[in-house]
C-alpha positions in Angstrom: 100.8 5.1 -37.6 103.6 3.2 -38.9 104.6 -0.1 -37.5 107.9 1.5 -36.6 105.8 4.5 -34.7 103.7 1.7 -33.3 107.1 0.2 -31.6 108.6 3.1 -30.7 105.7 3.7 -28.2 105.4 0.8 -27.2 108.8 0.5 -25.8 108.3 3.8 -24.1 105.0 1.8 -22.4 106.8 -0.9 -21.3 110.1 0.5 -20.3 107.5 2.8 -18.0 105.9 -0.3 -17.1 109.3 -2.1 -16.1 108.8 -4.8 -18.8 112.7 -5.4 -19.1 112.0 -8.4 -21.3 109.5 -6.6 -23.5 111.8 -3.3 -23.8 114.5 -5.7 -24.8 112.8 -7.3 -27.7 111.4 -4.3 -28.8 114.4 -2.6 -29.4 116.0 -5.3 -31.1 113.2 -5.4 -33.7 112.7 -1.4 -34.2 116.6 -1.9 -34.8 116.0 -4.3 -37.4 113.2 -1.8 -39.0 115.2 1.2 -38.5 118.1 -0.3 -39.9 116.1 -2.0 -42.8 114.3 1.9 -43.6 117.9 3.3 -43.9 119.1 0.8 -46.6 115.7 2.0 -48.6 114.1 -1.2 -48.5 111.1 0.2 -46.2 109.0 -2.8 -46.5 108.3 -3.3 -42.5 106.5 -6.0 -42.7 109.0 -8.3 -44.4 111.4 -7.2 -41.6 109.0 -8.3 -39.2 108.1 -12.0 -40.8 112.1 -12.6 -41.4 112.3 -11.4 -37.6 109.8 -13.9 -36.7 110.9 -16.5 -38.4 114.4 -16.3 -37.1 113.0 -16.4 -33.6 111.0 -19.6 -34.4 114.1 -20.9 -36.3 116.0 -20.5 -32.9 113.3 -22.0 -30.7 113.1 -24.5 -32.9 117.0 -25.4 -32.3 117.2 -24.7 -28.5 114.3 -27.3 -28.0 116.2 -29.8 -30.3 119.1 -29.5 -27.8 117.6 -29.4 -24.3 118.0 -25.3 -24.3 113.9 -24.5 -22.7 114.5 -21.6 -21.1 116.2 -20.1 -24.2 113.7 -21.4 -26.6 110.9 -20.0 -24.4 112.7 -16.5 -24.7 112.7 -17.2 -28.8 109.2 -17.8 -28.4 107.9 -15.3 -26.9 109.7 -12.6 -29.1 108.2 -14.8 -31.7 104.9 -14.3 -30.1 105.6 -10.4 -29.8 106.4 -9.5 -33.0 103.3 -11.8 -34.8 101.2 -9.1 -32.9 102.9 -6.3 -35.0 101.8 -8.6 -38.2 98.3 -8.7 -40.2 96.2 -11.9 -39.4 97.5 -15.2 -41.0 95.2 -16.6 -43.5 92.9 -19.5 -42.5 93.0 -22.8 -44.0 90.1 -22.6 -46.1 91.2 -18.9 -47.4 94.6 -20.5 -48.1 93.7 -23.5 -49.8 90.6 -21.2 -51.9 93.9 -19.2 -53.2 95.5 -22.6 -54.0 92.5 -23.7 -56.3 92.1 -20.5 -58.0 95.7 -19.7 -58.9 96.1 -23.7 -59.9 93.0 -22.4 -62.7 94.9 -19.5 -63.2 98.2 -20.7 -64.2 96.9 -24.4 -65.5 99.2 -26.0 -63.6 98.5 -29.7 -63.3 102.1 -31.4 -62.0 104.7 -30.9 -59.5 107.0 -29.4 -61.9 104.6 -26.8 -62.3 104.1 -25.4 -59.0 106.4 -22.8 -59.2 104.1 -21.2 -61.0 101.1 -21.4 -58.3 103.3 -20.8 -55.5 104.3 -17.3 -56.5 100.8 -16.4 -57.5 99.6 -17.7 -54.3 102.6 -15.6 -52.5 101.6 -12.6 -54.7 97.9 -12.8 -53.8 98.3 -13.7 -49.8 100.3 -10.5 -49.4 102.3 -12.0 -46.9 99.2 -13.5 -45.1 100.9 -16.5 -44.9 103.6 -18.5 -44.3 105.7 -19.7 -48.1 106.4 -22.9 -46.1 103.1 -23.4 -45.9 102.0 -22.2 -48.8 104.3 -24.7 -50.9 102.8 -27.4 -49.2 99.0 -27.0 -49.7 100.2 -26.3 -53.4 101.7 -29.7 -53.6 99.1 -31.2 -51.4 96.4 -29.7 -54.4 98.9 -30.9 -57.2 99.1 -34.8 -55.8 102.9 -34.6 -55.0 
């Protein structure tokens, strides 16, 4: 079952279980995938991180000005649509990718970690965060 399939029924669950605030993010995101799948991209989980990360984005902001209840909203449509995503590496998975594609690519200074970063990226599978990745790479390369 697709993640689109898996949303789909899911908002049929919840608008029977008179979840208004669940129904409501979950049609806003199957939106976003259905409108994503007719441009040809297909890649739902891409949609779904740049979802998620526009929610934390806004949290972010409506905490920064006084804005809870908002924020709150952001977060937990934030929260909802991680449950549609594969498991976020761990540190220690994250930083073992780090080491290796360092080898891999001999990178050795900050100007080089370009070169890491998108092997990490490539290898993670979207895993993990590029934030975060970019800062365990510089972290390994002493920047």
């Amino acid at each position: 079952m697709t993640i689109l399939e898996q949303i789909k029924t899911d908002v049929t669950a919840a608008m029977k279980a008179g979840e208004r605030e669940r129904v409501g993010a979950l049609r806003l995101l199957l939106s976003e995938l259905q409108k994503d799948a007719k441009e040809g991209a297909g890649d739902e989980q891409a949609v779904l991180r740049r979802e998620r990360k526009r929610r934390l984005d806004s949290e972010a902001q409506y905490r920064d000005a006084g804005r809870g209840e908002l924020a709150d909203r952001e977060a937990y449509e934030a929260g909802l649509i991680e449950g549609y995503l594969p498991a976020q590496l761990s540190d220690s998975e994250l930083d073992a990718l780090v080491r290796e594609a360092i080898d891999a690519t001999g990178a050795t200074s900050p100007r080089e970690m370009g070169k890491a970063i998108g092997q990490v990226k490539s290898r993670a599978g979207g895993r993990a965060d590029g934030a975060r990745i970019a800062a365990r790479v510089k972290g390994a390369l002493g920047a």
